[in-house]
Backbone as XML, in Angstrom:
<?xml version="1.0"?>
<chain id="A" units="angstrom">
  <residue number="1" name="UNK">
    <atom name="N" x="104.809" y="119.647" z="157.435"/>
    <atom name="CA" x="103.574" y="118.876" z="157.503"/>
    <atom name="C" x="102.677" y="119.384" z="158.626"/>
  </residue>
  <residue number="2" name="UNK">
    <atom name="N" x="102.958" y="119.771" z="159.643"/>
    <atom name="CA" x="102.526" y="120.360" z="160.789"/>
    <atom name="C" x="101.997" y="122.068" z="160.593"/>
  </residue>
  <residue number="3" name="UNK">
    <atom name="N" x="102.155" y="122.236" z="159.511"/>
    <atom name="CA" x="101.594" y="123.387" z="158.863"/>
    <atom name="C" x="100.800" y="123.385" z="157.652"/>
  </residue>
  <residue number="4" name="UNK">
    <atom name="N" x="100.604" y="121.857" z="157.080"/>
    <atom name="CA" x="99.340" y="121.336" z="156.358"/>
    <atom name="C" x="98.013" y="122.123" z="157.195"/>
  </residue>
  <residue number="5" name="UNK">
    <atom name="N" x="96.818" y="122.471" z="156.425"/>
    <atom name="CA" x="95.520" y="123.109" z="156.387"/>
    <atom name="C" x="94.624" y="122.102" z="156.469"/>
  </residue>
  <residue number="6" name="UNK">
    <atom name="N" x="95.209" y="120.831" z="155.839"/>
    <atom name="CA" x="94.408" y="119.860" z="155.158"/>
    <atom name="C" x="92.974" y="120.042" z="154.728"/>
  </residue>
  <residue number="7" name="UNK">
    <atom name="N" x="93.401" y="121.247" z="154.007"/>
    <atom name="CA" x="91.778" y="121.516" z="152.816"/>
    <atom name="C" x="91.691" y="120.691" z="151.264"/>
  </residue>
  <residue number="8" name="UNK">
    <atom name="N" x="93.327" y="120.304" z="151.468"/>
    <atom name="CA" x="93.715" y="119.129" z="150.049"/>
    <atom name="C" x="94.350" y="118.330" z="150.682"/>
  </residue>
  <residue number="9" name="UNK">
    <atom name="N" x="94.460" y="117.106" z="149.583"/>
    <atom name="CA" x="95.509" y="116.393" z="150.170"/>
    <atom name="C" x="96.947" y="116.425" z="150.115"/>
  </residue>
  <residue number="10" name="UNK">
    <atom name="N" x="97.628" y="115.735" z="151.060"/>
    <atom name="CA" x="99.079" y="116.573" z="150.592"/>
    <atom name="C" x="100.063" y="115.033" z="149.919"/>
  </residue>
  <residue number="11" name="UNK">
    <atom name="N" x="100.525" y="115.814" z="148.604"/>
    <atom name="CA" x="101.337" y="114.914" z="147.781"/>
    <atom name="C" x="102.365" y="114.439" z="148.589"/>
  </residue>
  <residue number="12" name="UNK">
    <atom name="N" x="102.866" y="113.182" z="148.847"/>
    <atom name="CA" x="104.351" y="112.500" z="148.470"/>
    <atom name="C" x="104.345" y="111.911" z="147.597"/>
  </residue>
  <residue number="13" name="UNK">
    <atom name="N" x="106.007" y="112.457" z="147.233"/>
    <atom name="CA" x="106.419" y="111.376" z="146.365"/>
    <atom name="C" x="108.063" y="111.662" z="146.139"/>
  </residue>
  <residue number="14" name="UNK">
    <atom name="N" x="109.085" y="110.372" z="145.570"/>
    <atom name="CA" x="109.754" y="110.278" z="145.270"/>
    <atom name="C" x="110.132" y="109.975" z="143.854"/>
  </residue>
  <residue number="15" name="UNK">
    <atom name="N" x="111.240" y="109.101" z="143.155"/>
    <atom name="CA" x="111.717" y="108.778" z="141.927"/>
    <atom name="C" x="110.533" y="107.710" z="141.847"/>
  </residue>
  <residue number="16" name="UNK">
    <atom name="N" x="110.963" y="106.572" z="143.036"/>
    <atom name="CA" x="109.768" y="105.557" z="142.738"/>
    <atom name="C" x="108.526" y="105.427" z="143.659"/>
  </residue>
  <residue number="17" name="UNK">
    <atom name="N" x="108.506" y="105.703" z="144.637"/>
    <atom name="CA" x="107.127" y="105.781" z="145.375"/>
    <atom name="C" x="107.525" y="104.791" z="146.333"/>
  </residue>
  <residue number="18" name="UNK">
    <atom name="N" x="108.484" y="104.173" z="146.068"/>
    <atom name="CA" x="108.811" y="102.957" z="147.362"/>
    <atom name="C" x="109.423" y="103.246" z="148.783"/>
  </residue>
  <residue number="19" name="UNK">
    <atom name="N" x="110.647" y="104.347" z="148.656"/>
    <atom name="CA" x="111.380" y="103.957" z="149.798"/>
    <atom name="C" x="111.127" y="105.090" z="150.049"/>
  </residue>
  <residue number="20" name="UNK">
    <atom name="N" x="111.746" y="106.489" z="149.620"/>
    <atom name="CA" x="111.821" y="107.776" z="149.870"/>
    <atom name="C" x="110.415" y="108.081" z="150.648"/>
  </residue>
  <residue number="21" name="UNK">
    <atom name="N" x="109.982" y="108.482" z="149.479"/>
    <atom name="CA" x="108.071" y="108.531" z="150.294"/>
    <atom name="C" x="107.237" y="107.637" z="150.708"/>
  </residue>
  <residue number="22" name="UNK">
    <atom name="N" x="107.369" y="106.462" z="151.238"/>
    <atom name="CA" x="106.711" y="105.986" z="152.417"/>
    <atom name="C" x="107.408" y="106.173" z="153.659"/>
  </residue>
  <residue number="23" name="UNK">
    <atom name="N" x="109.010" y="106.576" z="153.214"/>
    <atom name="CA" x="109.147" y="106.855" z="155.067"/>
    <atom name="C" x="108.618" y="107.961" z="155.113"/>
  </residue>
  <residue number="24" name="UNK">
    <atom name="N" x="108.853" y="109.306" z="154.331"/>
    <atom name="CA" x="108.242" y="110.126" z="154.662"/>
    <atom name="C" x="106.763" y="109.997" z="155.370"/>
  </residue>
  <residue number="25" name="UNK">
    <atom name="N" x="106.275" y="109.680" z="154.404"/>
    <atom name="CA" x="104.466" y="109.273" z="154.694"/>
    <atom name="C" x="104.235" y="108.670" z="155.800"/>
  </residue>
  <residue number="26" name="UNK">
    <atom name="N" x="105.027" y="107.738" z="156.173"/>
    <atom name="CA" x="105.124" y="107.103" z="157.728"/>
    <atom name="C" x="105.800" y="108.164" z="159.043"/>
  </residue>
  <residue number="27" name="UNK">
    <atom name="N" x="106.411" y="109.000" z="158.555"/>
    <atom name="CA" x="106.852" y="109.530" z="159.778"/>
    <atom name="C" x="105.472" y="110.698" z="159.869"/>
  </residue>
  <residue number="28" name="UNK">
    <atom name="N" x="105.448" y="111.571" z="158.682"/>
    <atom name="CA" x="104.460" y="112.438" z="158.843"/>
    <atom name="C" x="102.867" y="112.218" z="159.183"/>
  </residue>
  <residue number="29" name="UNK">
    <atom name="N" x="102.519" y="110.772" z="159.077"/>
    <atom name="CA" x="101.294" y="110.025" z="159.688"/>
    <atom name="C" x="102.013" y="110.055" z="161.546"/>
  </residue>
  <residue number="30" name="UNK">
    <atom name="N" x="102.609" y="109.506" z="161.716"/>
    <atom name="CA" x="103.245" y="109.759" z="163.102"/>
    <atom name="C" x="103.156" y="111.222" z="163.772"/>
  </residue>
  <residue number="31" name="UNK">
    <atom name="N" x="103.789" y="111.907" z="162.916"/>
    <atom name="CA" x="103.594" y="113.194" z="163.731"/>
    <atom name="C" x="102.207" y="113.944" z="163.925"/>
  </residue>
  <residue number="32" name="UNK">
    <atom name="N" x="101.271" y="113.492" z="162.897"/>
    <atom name="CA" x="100.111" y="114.309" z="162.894"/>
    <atom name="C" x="99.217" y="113.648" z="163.920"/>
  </residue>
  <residue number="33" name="UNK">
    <atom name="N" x="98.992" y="112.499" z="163.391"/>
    <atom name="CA" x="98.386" y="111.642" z="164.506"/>
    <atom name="C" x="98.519" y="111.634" z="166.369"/>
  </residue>
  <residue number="34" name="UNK">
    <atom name="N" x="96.935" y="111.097" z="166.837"/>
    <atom name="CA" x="97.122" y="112.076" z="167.985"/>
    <atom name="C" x="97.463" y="110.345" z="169.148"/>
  </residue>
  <residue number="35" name="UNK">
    <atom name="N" x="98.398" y="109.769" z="169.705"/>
    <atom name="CA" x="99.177" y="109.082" z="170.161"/>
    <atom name="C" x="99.008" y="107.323" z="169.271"/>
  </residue>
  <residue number="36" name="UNK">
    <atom name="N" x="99.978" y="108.089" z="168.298"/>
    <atom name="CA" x="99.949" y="106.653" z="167.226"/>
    <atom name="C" x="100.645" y="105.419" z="167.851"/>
  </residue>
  <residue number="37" name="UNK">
    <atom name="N" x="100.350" y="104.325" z="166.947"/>
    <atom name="CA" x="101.171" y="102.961" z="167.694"/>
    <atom name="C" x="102.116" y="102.722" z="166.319"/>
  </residue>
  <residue number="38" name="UNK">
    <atom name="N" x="103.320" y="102.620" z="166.565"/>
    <atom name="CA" x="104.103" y="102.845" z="165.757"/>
    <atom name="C" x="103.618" y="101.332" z="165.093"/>
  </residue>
  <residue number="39" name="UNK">
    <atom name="N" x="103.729" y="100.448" z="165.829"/>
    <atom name="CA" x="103.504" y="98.882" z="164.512"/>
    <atom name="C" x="102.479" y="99.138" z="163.866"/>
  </residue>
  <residue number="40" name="UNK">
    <atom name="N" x="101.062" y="99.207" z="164.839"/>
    <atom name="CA" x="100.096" y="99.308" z="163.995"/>
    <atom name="C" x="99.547" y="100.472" z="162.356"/>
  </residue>
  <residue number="41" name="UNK">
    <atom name="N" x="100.249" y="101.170" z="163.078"/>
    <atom name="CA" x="100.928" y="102.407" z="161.578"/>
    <atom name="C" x="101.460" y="101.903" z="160.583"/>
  </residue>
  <residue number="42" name="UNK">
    <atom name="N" x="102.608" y="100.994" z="161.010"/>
    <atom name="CA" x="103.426" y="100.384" z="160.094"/>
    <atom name="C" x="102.863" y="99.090" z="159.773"/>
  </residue>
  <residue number="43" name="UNK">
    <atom name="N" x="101.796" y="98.493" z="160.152"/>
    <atom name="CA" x="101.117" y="97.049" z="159.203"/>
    <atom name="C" x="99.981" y="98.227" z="158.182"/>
  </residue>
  <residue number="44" name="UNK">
    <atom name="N" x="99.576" y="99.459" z="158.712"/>
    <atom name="CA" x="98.604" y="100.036" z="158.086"/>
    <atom name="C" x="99.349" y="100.443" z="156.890"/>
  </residue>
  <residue number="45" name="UNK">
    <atom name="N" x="100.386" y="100.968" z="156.814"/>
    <atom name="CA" x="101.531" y="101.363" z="155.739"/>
    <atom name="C" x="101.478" y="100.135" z="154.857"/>
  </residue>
  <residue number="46" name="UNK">
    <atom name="N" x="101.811" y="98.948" z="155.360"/>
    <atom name="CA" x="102.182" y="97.691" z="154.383"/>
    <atom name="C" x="100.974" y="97.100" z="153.732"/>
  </residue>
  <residue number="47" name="UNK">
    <atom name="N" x="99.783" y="97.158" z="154.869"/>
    <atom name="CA" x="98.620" y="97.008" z="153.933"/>
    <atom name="C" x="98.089" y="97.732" z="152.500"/>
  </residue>
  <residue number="48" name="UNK">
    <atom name="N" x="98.466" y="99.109" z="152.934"/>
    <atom name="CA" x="97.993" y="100.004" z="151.620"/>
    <atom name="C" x="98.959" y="100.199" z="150.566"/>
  </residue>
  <residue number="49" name="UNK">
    <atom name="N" x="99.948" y="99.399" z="150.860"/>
    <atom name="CA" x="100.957" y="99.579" z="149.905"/>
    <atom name="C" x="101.796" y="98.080" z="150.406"/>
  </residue>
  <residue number="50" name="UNK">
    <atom name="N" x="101.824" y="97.149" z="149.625"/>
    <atom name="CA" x="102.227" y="96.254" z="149.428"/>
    <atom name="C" x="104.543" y="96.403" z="149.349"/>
  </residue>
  <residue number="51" name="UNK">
    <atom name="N" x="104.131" y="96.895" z="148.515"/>
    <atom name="CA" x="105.830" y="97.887" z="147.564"/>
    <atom name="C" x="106.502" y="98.217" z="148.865"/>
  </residue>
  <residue number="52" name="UNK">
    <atom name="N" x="105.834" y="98.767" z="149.816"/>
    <atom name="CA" x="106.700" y="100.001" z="150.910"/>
    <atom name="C" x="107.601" y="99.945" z="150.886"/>
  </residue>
  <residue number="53" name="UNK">
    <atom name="N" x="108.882" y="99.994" z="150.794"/>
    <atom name="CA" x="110.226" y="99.603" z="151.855"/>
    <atom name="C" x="110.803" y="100.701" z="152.083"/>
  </residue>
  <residue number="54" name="UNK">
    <atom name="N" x="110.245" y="101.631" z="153.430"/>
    <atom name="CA" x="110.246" y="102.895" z="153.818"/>
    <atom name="C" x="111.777" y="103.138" z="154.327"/>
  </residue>
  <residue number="55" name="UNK">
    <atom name="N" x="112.550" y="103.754" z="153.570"/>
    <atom name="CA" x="114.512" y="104.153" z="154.058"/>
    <atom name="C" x="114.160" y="104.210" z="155.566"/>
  </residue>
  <residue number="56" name="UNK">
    <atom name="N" x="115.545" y="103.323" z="156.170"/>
    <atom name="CA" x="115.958" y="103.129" z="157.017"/>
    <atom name="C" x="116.485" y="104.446" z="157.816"/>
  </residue>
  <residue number="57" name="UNK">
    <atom name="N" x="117.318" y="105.082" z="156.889"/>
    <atom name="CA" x="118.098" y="106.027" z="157.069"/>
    <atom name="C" x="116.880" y="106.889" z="157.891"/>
  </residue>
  <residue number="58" name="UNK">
    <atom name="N" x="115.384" y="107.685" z="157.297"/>
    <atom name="CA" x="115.045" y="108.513" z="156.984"/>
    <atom name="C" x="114.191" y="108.296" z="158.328"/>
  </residue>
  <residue number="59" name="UNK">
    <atom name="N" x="113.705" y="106.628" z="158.874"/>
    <atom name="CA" x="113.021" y="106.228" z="159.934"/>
    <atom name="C" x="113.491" y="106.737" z="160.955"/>
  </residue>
  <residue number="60" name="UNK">
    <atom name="N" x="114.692" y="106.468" z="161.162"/>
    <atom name="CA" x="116.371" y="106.512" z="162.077"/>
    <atom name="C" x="115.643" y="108.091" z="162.531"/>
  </residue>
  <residue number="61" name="UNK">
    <atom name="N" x="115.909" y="109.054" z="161.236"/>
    <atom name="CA" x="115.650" y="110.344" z="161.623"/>
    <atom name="C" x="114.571" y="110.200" z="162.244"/>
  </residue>
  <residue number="62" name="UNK">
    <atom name="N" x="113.454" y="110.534" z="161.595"/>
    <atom name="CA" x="111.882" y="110.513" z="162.392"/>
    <atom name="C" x="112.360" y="110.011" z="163.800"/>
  </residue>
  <residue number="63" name="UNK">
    <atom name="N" x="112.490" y="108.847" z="163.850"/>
    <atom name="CA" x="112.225" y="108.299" z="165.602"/>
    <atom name="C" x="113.261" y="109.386" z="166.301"/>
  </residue>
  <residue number="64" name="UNK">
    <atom name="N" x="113.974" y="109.809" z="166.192"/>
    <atom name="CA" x="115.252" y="111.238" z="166.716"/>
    <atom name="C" x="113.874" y="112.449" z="167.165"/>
  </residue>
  <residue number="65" name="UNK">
    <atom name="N" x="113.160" y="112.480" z="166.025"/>
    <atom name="CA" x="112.684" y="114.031" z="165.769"/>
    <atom name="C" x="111.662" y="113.875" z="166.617"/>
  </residue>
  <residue number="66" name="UNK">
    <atom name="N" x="111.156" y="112.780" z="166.625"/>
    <atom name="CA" x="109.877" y="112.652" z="167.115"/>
    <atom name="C" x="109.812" y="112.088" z="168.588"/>
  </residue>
  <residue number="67" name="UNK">
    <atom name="N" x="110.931" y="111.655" z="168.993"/>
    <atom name="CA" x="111.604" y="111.522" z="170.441"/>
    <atom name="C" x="110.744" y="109.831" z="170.734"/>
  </residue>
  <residue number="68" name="UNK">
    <atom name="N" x="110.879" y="109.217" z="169.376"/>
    <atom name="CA" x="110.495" y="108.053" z="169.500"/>
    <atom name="C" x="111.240" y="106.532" z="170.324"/>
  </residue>
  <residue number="69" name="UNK">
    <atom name="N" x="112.676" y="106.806" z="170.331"/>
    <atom name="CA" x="113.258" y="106.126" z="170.891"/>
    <atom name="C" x="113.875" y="104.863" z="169.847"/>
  </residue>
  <residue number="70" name="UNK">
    <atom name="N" x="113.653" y="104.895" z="169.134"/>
    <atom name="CA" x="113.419" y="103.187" z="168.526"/>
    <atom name="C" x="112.298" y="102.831" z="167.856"/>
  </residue>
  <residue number="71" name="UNK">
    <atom name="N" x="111.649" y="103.020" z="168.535"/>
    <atom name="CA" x="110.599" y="102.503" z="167.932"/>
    <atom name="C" x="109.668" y="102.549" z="166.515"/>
  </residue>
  <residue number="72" name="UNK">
    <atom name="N" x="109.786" y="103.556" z="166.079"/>
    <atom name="CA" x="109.482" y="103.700" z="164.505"/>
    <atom name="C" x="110.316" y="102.716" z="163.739"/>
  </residue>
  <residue number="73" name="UNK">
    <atom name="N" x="111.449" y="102.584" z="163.591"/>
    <atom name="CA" x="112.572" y="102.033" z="163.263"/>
    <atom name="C" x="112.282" y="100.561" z="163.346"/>
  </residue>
  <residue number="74" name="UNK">
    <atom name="N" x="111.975" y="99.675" z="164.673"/>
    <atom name="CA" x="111.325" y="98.463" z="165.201"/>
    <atom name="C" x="110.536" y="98.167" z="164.438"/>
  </residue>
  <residue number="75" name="UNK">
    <atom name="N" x="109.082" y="99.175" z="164.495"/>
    <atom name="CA" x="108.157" y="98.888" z="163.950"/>
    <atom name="C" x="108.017" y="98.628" z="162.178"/>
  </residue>
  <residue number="76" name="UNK">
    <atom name="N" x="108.968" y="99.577" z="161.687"/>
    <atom name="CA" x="109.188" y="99.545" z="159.602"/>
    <atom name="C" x="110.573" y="98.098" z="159.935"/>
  </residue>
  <residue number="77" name="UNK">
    <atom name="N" x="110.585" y="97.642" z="160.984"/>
    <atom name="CA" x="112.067" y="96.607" z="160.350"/>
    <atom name="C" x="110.936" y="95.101" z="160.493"/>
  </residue>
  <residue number="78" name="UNK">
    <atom name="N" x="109.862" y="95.456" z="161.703"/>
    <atom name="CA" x="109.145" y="94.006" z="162.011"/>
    <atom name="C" x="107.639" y="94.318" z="160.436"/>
  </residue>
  <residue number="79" name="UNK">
    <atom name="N" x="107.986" y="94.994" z="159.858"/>
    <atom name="CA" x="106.799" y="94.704" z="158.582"/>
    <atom name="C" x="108.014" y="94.334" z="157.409"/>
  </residue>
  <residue number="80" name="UNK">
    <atom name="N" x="109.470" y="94.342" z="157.260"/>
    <atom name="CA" x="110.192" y="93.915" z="156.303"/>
    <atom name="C" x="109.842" y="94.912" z="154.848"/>
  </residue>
  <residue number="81" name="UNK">
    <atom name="N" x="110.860" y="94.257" z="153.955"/>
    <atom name="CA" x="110.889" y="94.636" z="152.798"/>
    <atom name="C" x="109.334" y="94.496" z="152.218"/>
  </residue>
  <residue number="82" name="UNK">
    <atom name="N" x="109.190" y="95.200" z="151.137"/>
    <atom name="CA" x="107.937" y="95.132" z="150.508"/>
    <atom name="C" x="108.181" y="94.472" z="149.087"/>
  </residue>
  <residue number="83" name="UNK">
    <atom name="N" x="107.118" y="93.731" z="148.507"/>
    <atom name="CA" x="107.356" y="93.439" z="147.432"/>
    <atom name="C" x="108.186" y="93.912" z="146.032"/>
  </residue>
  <residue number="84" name="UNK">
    <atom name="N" x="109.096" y="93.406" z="145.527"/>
    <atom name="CA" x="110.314" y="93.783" z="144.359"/>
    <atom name="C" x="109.210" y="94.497" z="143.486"/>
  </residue>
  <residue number="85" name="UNK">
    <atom name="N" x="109.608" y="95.889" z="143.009"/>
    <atom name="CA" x="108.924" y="96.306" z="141.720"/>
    <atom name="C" x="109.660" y="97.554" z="141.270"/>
  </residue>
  <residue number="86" name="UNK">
    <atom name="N" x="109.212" y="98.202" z="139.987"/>
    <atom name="CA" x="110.604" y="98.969" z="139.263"/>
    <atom name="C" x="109.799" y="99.962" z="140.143"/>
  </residue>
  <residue number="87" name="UNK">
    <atom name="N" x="108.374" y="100.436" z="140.195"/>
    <atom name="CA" x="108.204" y="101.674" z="140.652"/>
    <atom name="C" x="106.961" y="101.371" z="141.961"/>
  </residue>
  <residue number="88" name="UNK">
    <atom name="N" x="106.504" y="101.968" z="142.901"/>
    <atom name="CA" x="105.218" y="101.593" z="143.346"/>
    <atom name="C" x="103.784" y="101.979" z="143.395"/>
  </residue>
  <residue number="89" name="UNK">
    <atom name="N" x="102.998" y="101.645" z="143.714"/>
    <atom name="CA" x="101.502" y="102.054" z="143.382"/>
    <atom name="C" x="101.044" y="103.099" z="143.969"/>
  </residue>
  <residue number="90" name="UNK">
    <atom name="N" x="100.710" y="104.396" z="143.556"/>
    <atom name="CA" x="99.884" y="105.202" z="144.418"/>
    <atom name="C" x="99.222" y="105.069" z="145.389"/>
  </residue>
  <residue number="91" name="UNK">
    <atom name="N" x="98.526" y="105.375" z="146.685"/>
    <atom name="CA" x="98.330" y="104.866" z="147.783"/>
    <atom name="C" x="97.951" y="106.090" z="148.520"/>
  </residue>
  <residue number="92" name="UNK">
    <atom name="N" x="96.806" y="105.714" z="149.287"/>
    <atom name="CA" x="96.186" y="106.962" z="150.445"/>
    <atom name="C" x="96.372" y="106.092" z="152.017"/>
  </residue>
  <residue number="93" name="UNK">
    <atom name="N" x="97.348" y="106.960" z="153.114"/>
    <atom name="CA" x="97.549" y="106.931" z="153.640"/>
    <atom name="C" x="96.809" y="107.981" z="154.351"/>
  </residue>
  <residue number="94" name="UNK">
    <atom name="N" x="95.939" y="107.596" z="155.341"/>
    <atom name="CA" x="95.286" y="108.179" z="156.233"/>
    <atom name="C" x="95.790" y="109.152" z="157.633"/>
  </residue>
  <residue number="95" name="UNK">
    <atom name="N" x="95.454" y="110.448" z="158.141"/>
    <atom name="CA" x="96.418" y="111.092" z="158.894"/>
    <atom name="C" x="95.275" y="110.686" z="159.852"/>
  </residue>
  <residue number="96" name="UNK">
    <atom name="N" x="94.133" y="110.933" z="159.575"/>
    <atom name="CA" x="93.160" y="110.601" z="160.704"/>
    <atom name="C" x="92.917" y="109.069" z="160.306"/>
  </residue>
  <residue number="97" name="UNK">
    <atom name="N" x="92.901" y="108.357" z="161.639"/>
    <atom name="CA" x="92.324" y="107.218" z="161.719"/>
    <atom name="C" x="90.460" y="107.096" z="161.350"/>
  </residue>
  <residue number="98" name="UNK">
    <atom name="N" x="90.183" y="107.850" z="161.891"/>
    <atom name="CA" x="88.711" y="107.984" z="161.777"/>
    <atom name="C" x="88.442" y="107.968" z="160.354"/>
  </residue>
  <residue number="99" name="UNK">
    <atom name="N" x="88.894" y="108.467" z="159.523"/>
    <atom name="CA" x="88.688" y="109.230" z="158.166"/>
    <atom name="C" x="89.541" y="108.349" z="157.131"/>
  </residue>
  <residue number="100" name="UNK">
    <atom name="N" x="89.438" y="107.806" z="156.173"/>
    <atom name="CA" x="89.832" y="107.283" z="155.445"/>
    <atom name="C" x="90.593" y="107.793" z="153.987"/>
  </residue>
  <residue number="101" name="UNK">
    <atom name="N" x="90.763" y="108.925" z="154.506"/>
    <atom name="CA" x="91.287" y="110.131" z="153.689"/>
    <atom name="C" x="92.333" y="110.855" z="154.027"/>
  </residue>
  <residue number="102" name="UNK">
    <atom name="N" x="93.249" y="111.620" z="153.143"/>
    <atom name="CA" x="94.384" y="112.511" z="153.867"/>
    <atom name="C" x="94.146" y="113.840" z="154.298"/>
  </residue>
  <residue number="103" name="UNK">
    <atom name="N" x="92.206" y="114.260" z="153.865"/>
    <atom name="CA" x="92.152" y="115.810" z="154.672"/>
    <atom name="C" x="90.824" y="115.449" z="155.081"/>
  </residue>
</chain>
């Protein structure tokens, strides 16, 4: 992700769009971003996607990689599960705050 151009936008996705790729999408908004607040990331995550319920497992990593401490992890456990559904809704997650877009 750190070698994104962002001249497009860059796809996630998983089987369903719920767990796999929003942690992704949440950690890689973290890393790009220039000193993110991990909650406020993570109510911005739950807002644009209702569904989220970003793997635990995958947070765990990120906060390791990203020398977060905890806190990523804190922040996806204090927004909870996301609404029950078989698959979830497409969704633009913003890398720049400023910009309401992924490039």
């Amino acid at each position: 992700a750190r070698e994104w151009d962002r001249q497009a936008p860059l796809l996630i996705h998983c089987y369903a769009g719920v767990s796999r790729s929003t942690a992704s999408a949440y950690i890689i908004a973290h890393a790009l971003r220039q000193d993110p607040d991990p909650i406020a990331l993570a109510s911005d995550l739950r807002f644009r996607s209702p569904t989220a319920t970003p793997n635990a497992k995958l947070i765990a990593i990120g906060d390791v990689l990203l020398g977060m401490d905890g806190a990523m992890s804190s922040a996806i456990a204090e927004i909870g599960r996301g609404a029950y559904c078989f698959e979830g809704e497409p969704f633009v997650f913003p890398v720049d705050p400023e910009h309401d877009t992924m490039w």
